[in-house]
C-alpha distance (Angstrom), angle and dihedral (degrees) to the residues before:
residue distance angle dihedral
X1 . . .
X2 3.75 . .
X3 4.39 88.7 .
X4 4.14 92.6 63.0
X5 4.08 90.5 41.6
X6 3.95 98.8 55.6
X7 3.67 105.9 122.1
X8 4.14 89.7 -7.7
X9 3.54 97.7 113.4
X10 3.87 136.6 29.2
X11 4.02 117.8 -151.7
X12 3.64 144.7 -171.7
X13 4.06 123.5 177.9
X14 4.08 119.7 -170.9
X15 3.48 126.5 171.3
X16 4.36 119.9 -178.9
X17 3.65 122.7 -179.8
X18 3.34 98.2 -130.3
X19 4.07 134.4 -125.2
X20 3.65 93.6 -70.2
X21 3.66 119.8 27.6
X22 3.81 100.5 83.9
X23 4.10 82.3 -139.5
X24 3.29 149.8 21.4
X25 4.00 112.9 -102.4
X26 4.74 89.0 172.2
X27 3.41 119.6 96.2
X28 3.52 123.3 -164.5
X29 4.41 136.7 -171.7
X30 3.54 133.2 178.0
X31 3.57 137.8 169.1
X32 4.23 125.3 177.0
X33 4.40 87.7 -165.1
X34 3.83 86.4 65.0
X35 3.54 95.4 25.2
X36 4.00 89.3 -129.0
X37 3.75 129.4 146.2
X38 3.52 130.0 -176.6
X39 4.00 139.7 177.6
X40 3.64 127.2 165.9
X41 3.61 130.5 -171.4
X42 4.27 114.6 -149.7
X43 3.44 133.7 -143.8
X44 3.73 141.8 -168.9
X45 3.88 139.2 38.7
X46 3.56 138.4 11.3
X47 4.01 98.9 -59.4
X48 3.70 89.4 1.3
X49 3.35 112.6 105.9
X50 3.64 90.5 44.7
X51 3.81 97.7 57.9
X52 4.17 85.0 45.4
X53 3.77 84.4 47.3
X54 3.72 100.1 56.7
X55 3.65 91.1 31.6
X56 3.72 83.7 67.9
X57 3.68 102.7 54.7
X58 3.81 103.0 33.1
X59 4.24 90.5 55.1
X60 3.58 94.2 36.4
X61 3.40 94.6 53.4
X62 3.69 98.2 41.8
X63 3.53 89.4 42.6
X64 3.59 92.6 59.4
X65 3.65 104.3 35.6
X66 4.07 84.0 59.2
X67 4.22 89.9 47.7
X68 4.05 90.6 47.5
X69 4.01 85.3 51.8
X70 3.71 95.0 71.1
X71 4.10 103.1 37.5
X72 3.86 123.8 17.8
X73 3.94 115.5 -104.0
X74 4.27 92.9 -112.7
X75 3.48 89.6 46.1
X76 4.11 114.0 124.4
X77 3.21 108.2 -112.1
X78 3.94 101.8 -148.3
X79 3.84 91.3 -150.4
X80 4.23 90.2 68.7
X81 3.54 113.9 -7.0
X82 3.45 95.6 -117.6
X83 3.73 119.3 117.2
X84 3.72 115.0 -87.0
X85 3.36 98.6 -107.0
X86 3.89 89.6 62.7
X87 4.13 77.1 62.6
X88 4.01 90.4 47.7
X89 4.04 99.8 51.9
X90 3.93 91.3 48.5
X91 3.58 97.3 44.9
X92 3.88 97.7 40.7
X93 3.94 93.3 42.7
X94 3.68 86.7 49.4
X95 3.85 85.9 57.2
X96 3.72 93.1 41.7
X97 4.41 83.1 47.3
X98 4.00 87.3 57.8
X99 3.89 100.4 47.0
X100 3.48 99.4 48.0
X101 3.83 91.7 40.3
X102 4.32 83.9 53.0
X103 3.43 94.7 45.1
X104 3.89 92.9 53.4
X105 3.95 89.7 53.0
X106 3.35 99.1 40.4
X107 3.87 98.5 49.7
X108 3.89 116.4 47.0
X109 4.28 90.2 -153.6
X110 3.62 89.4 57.5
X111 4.49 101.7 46.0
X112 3.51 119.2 129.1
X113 4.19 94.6 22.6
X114 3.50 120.5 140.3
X115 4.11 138.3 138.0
X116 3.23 152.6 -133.0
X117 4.30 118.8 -113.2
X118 3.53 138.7 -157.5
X119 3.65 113.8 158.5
X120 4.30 136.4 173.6
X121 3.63 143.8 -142.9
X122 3.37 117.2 -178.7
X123 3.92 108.4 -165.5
X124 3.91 136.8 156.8
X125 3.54 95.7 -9.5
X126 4.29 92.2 -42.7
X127 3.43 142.8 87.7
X128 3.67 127.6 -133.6
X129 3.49 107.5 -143.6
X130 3.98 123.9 -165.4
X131 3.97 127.5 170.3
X132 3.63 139.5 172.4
X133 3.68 121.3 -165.8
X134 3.62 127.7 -15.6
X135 3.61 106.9 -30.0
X136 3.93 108.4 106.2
X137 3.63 151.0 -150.8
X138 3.92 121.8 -140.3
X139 4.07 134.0 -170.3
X140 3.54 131.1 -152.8
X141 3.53 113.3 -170.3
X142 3.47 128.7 161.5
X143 4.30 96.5 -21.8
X144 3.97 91.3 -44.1
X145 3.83 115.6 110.9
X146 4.32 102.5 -164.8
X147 3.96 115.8 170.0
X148 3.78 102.5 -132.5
X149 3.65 94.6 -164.0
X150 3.94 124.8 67.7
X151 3.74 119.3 -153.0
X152 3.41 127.0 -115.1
X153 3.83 93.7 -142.5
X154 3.62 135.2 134.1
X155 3.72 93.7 -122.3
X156 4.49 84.2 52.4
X157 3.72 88.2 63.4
X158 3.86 88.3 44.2
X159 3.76 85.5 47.5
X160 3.58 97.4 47.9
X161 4.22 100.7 38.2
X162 4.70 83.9 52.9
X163 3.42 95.4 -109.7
X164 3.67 96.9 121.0
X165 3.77 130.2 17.1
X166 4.06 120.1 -113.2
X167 3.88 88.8 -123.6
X168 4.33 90.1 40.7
X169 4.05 81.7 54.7
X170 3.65 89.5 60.4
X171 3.65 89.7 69.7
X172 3.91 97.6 35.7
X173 3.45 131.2 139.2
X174 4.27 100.7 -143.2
X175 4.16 90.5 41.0
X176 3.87 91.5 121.9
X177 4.26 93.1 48.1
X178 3.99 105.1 114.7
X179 3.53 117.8 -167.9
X180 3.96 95.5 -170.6
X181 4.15 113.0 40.4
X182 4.01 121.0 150.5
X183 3.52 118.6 -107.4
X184 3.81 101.4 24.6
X185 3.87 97.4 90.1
X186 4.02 127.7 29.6
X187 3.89 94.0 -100.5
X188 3.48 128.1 6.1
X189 4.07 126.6 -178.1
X190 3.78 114.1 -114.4
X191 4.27 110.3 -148.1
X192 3.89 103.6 -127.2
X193 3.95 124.1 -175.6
X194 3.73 130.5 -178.8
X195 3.92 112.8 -139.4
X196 3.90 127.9 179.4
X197 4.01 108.0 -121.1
X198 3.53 125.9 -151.9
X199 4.69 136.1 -156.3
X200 3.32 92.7 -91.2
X201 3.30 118.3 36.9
X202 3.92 129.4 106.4
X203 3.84 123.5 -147.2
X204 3.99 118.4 -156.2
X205 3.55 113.2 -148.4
X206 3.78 104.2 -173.5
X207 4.22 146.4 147.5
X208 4.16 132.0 -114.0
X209 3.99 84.2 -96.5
X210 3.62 84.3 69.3
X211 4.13 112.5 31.8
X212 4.29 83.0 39.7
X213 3.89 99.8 63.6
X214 3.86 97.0 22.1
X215 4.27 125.5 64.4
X216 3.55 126.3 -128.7
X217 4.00 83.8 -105.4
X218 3.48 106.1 48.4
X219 3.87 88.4 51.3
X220 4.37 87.1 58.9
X221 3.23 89.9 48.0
X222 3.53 104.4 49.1
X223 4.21 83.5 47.9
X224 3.56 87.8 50.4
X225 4.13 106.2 47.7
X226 3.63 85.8 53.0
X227 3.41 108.7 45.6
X228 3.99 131.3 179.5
X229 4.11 77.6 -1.1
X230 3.82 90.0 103.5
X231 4.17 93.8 169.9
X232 3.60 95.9 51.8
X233 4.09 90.8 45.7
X234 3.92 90.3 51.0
X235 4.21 95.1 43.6
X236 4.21 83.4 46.0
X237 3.51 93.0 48.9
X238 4.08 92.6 53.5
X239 3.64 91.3 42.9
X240 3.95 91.9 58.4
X241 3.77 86.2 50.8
X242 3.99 93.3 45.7
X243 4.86 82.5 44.9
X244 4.01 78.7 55.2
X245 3.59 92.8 54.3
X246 4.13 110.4 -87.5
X247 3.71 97.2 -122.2
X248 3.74 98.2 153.2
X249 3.86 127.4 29.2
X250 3.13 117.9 -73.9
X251 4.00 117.3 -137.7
X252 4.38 128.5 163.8
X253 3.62 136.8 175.9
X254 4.09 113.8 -170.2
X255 3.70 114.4 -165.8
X256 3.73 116.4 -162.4
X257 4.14 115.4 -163.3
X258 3.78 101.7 -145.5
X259 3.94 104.0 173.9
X260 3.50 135.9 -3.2
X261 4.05 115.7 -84.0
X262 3.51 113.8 -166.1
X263 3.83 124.1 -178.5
X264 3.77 122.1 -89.0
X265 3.87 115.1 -98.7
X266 3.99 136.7 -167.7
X267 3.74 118.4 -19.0
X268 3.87 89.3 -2.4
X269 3.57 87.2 62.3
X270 3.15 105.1 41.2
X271 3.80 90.3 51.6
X272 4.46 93.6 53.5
X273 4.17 77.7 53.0
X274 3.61 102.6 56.3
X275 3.99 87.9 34.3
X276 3.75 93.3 53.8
């Protein structure tokens, strides 16, 4: 996987805690080799959500970094279809699920933690894309800003059923209640998608401390004005949030597609195997 990605993708992860949260429960990994991104959002205790936090994106990375080692990411997996990395995020977030969810009744300090998950695989000119909870996943491509990731919030089900309007939920009370988070319950079901990616295109990875004090709009724009600058755009993008009043932490990862990165085929392929 690594071979196709060199020099396929730039990116920049930043997380802040924010002016109010005396510290920072998000935790946040990325790496273009492997063309893996992760952010998680944590929840619970004093100390809590941090440890259920990093939990999330030091296991799930290692756990799929290990999985990818044995079978390519695009790879069919004859069981679904799907490519294998489809396989990967379920499995390894249902890993992550049971550790955090062990630790929390095992140690007293830690009860009640959980997190928020958005997590990447960039693969064969794709991204495998899974989620759970509020943290989201965004797309600019071409001028049009489209969240690719749907919340799994109690104000989304208000949203969606028409008992509250998508600007009124701006502005709402309940717009940090989850109703799926990993580590709270013994399983939980992670939402994964499949889109096409394209050179060009930028993918925000980012936290409710981010998408709750800054608009859909202001976000493009701040991607837009500064361009293949990819550090500047993520420390902007916080700074808005922190101008709107920083009440959460703040946490981004911006994914720039610089070339096309197709998967390895015949002899090429055969050679990354044997080499790896």
């Amino acid at each position: 996987m690594a071979n196709s990605l060199l020099g396929a993708l730039d990116i920049v992860a930043c997380s802040d805690p924010g002016l109010v949260r005396s510290q920072n429960e998000d935790s946040v990994m990325a790496d273009a080799g492997q063309g893996l991104v992760i952010l998680a959002d944590g929840m619970g205790g004093y100390n809590a959500g941090e440890v259920a936090s990093k939990m999330a994106t030091t296991l799930l990375s290692a756990g799929l970094v290990a999985a990818l080692k044995t079978t390519s990411a695009h790879e069919e997996d004859q069981r679904t279809g799907q490519p294998f990395a489809v396989r990967c995020l379920v499995e390894q977030i249902a890993v992550v699920n049971s550790a955090i969810y062990q630790a929390s009744e095992s140690q007293s300090q830690l009860g009640g933690m959980g997190t928020t998950l958005v997590a990447a695989i960039f693969c064969d000119n794709r991204m495998i894309v899974a989620h759970v909870g509020d943290s989201r996943l965004y797309r600019l491509r071409a001028g049009e800003f489209v969240a690719l990731t749907r919340d799994h919030s109690l104000l989304q089900e208000q949203i969606d059923s028409g008992l509250i309007s998508a600007e009124d939920a701006r502005y709402a009370a309940n717009r940090n209640l989850v109703t799926r988070a990993v580590g709270v319950d013994p399983e939980v079901e992670a939402e994964i998608h499949v889109h096409p990616v394209q050179p060009g295109d930028v993918y925000l990875l980012c936290s409710d401390g981010l998408h709750d004090m800054v608009d859909g709009a202001d976000m493009q724009r701040a991607l837009e004005m500064f361009g293949t600058d990819l550090e500047r755009a993520a420390r902007y993008l916080i700074q808005m949030a922190n101008d709107h009043g920083g009440d959460d932490n703040i946490s981004v990862i911006v994914v720039r597609v610089v070339r096309k990165f197709p998967a390895a085929s015949g002899s090429w392929a055969k050679l990354w195997s044997w080499l790896r």
